[in-house]
C-alpha positions as CSV (number, residue, x, y, z in Angstrom):
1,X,0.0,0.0,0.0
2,X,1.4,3.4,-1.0
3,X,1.5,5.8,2.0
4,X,0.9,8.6,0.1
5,X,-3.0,7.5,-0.4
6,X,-3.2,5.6,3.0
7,X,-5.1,6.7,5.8
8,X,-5.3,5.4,9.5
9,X,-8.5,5.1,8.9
10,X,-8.9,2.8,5.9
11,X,-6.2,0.5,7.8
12,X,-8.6,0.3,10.5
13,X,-11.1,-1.4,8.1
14,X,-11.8,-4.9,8.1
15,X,-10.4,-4.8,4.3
16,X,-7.3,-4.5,5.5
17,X,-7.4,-7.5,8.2
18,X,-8.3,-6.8,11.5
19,X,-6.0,-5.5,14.2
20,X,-4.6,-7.8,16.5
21,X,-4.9,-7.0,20.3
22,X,-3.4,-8.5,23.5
23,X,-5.4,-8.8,26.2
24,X,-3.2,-10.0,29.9
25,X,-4.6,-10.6,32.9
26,X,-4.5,-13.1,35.4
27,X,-8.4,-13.4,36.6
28,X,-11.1,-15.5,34.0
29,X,-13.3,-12.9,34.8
30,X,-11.8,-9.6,33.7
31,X,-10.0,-11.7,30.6
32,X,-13.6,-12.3,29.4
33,X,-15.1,-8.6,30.1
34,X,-11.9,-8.0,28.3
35,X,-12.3,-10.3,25.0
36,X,-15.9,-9.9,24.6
37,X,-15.5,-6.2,24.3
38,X,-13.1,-6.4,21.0
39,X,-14.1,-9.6,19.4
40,X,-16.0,-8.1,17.5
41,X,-13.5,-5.9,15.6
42,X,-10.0,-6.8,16.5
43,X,-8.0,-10.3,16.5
44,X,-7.4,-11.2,20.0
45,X,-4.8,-13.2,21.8
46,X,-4.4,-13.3,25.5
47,X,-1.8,-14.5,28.3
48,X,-2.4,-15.0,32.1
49,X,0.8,-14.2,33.0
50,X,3.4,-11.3,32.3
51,X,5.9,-14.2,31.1
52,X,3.3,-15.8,29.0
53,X,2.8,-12.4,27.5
54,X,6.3,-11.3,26.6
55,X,6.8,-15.0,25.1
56,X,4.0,-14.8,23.1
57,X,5.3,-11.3,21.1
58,X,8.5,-13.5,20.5
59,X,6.3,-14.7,17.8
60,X,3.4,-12.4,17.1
61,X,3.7,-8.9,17.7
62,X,0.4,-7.1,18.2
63,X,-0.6,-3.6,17.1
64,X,-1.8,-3.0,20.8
65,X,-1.8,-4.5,24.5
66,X,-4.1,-4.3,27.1
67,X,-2.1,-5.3,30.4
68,X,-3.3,-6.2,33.9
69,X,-1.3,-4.1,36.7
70,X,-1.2,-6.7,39.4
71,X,-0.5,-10.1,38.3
72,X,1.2,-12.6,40.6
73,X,4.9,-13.4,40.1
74,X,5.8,-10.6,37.1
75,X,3.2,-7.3,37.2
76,X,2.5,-4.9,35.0
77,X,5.2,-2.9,35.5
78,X,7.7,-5.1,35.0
79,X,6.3,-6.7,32.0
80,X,5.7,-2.8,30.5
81,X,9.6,-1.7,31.0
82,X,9.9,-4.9,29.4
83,X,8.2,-4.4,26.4
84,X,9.3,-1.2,25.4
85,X,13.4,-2.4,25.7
86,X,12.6,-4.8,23.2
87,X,13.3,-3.5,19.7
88,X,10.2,-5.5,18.7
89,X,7.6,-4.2,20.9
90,X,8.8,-1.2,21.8
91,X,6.4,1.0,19.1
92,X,3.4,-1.2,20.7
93,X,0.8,0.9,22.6
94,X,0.2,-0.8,26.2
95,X,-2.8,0.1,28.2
96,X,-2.3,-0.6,31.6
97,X,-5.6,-1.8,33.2
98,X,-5.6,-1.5,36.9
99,X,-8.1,-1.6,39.8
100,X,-6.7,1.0,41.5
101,X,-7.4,4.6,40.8
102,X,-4.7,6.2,42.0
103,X,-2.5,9.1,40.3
104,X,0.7,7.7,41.5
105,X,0.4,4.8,39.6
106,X,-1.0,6.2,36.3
107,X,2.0,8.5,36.4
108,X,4.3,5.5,37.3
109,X,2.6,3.5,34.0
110,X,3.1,6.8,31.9
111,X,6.6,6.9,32.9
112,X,7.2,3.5,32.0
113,X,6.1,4.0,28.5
114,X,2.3,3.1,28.5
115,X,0.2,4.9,25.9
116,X,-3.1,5.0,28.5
117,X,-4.7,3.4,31.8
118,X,-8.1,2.1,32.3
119,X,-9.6,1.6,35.9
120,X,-11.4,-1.7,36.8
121,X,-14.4,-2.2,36.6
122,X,-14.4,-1.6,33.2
123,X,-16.8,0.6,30.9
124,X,-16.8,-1.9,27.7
125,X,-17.7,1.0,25.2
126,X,-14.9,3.2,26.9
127,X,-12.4,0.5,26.5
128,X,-13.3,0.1,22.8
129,X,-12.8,4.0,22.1
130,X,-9.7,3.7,23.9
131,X,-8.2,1.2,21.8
132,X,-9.6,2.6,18.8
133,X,-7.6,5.5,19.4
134,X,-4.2,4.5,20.3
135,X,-4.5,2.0,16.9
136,X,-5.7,5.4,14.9
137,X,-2.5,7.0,16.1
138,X,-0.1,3.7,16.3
139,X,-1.2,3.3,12.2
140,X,-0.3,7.2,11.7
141,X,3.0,7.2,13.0
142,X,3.3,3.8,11.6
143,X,2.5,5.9,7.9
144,X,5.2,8.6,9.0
145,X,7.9,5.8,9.5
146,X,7.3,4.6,5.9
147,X,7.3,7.7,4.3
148,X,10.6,8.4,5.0
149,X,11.6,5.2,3.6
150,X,9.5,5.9,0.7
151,X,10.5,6.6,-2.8
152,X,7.8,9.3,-3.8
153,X,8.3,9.4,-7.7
154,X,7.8,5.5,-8.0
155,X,5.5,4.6,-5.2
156,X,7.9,2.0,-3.8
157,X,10.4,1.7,-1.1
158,X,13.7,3.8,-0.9
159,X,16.7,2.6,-1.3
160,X,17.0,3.4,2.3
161,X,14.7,0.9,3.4
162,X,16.2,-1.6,1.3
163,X,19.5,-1.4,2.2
164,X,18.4,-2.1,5.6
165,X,15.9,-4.9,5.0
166,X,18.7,-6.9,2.8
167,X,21.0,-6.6,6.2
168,X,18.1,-7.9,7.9
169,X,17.3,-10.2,6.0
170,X,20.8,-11.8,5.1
171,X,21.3,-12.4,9.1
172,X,18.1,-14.3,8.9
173,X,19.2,-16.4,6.1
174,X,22.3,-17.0,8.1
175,X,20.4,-18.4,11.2
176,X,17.7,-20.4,8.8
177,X,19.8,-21.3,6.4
178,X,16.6,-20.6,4.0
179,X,17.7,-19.3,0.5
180,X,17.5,-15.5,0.2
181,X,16.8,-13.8,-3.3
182,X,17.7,-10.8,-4.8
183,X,16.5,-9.2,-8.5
184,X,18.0,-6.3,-9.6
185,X,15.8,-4.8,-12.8
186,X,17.1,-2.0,-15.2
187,X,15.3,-0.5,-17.9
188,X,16.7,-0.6,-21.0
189,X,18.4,2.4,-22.9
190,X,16.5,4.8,-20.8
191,X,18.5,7.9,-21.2
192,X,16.8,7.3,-25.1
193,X,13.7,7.1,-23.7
194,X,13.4,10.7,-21.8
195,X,15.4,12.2,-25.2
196,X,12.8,11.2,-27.1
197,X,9.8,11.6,-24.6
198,X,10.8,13.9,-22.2
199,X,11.5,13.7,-18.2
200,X,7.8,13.9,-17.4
201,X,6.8,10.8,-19.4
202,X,10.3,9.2,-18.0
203,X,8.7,9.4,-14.5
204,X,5.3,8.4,-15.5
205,X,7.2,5.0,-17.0
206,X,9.1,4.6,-13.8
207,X,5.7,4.4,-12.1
208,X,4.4,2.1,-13.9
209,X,7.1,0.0,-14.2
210,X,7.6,0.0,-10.6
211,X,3.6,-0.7,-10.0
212,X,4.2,-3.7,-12.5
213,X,6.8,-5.0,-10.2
214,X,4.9,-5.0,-7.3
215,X,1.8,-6.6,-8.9
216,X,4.2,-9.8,-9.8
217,X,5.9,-10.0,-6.1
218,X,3.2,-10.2,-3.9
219,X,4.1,-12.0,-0.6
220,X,4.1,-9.0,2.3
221,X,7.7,-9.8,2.7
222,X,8.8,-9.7,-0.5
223,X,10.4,-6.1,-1.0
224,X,10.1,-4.0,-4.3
225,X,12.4,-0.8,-4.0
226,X,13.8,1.4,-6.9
227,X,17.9,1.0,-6.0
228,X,19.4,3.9,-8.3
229,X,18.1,5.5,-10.8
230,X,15.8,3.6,-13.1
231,X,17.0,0.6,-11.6
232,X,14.7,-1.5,-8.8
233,X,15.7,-4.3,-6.9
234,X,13.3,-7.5,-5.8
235,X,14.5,-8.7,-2.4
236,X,12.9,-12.6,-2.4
237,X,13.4,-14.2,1.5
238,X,12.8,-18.3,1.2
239,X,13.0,-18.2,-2.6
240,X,14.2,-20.6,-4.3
241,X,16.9,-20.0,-7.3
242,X,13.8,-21.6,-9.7
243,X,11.0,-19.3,-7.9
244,X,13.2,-16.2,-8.7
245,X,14.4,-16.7,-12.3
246,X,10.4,-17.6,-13.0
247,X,9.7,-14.1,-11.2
248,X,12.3,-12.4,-13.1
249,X,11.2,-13.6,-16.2
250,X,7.4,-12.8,-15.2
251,X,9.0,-9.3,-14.8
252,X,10.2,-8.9,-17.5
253,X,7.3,-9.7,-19.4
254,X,4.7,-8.0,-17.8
255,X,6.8,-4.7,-18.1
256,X,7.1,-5.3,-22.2
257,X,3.2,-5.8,-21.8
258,X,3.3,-1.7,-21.5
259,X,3.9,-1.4,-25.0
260,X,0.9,0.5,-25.6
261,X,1.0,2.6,-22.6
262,X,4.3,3.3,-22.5
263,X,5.8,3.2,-26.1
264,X,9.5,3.4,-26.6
265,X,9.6,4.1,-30.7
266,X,13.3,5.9,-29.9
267,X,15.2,2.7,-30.2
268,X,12.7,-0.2,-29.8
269,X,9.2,-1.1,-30.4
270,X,7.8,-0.8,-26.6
271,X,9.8,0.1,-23.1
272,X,11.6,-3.2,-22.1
273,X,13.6,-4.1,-18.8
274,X,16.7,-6.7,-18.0
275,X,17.1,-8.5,-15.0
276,X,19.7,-10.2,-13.0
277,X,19.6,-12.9,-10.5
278,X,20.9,-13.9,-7.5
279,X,20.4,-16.6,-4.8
280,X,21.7,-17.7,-1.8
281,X,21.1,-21.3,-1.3
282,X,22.2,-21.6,2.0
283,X,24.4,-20.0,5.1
284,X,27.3,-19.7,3.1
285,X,30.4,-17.7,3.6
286,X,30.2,-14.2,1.9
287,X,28.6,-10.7,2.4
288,X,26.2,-8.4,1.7
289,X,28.4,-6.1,-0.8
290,X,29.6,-9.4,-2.5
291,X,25.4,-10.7,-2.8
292,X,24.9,-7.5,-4.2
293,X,28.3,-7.3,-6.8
294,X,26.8,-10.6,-7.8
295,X,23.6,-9.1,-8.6
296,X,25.0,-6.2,-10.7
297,X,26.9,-9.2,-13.0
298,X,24.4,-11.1,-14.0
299,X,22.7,-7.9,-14.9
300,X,25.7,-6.9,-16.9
301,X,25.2,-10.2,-18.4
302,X,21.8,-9.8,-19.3
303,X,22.1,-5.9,-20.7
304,X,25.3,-7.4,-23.1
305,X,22.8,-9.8,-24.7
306,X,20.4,-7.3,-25.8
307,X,17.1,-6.1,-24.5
308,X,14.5,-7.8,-21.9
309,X,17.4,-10.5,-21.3
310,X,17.4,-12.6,-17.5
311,X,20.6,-13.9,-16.4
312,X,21.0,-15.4,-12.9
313,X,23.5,-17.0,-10.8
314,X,23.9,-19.2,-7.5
315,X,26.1,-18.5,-4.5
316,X,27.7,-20.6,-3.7
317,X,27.6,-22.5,-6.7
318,X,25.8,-26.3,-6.6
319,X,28.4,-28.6,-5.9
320,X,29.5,-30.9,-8.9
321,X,28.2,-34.6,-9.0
322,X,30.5,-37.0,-8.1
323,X,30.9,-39.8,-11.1
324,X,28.9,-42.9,-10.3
């Protein structure tokens, strides 16, 4: 979803999946008061215990948390200051639910980091308003975040965001061993393109070129970002060497598709685009500069062949059969 159009709002709608809360508290009761109220609109997951809790956003982080003050064992507090040292959870909003109204510990769960507090009993309608709210302004500043990793002319990510998301997810491949992926896209004889056309239509084909990549990679981890000029790179996590060359070659196809909306009369027939592949198979020995010089190769390769050309590559190379 492009930013620039989002709205807090819209990512509120069911449309877009529904929220996920975290409801924690130790007593059946209140947990059910609790659930009951947000079924309705939001996913919701809940712990008994500040452990449980903190264990469970190992593995799924939710947009929001509604946390029980006094809990045997860890409370509130603890699990709060918790929460927001993590690098993970740390942009959560936590509500701290309490049955105490006292100022001295609203200003202590304030100081901790929690977004709000909620006295027990609850008010179902208020709690719902109240989590409504901190979402609305979690998803803004969410919006914010991207937009400064956002490439406003093409409508994807920044080269910004993918540098850092390739470091990310290279130290994942290293722990998984899972393959990691990378396409690197340039369109060809460009500079012909805006001398013929003009810079304003240049952009217009960037767009759509870059909307054309992100309709063929579609997994929410898959990453489309223009890299440098009218270049974009296709970071793939878990894709095989097969998966990405068929994606690459999808690419390039659907891009030459534009013929008719984005003629390119000043050297060929219609706009075209070369690709170059890269996988890592496995945690082998390397780096990110070297995954990336890789990359730029086999796109070499594929530009010194002509027009709308793939070439691709496996690091480290499969090792050779050993004679029977």
């Amino acid at each position: 979803m492009n930013p620039d159009s989002a709205s807090a709002s819209a990512l509120l709608d069911s449309t877009h999946g529904k929220p996920s809360v975290l409801v924690v508290d130790d007593q059946p009761a209140h947990m059910e008061l609790l659930v009951q109220a947000l079924c309705d609109d939001y996913q919701v997951y809940m712990a008994t215990s500040g452990a449980q809790a903190l264990g469970l956003c190992q593995s799924v982080v939710p947009d929001l948390i509604l946390l029980d003050v006094q809990m045997p064992g860890m409370d509130g507090f603890a699990v709060c200051k918790a929460l927001k040292a993590a690098p993970s959870t740390a942009k959560v909003p936590v509500i701290m639910v309490t049955a105490r109204s006292d100022p001295g510990q609203e200003t202590h769960s304030l100081s901790l980091g929690a977004a709000d507090c909620v006295t027990k009993p609850i008010t179902p309608a208020v709690v719902r308003a109240r989590v409504h709210t901190h979402l609305t302004l979690k998803f803004q500043a969410d919006m914010l975040d991207k937009l400064v990793l956002w490439d406003g002319l093409s409508g994807v990510f920044n080269r910004r965001f993918f540098d850092h998301q390739l470091a990310s997810e290279w130290a994942r491949s290293t722990r998984s061993g899972m393959p990691l992926s990378l396409i690197l896209v340039d369109i060809d004889h460009f500079s012909a393109y805006n001398a013929r056309y003009g810079h304003q239509a240049g952009d217009e084909g960037l767009r759509r070129i870059a909307s054309t990549l992100k309709a063929v990679v579609r997994r929410p981890a898959d990453v489309v970002a223009r890299f440098a000029g009218e270049e974009f790179a296709c970071l793939l996590p878990d894709t095989s060497p097969a998966d990405a060359r068929a994606l690459a070659h999808d690419m390039v196809r659907q891009v030459g598709n534009l013929g008719s909306v984005v003629p390119h009369q000043a050297s060929l027939q219609h706009i075209t685009v070369s690709a170059g592949v890269v996988t890592r198979t496995h945690a082998c020995p390397g780096t990110v500069v070297g995954f990336l010089q890789e990359a730029r190769t086999q796109l070499d390769l594929a530009k010194a062949e002509g027009v709308g050309k793939v070439r691709s590559n496996i690091v480290p190379p499969p090792a050779p059969r050993t004679p029977a």
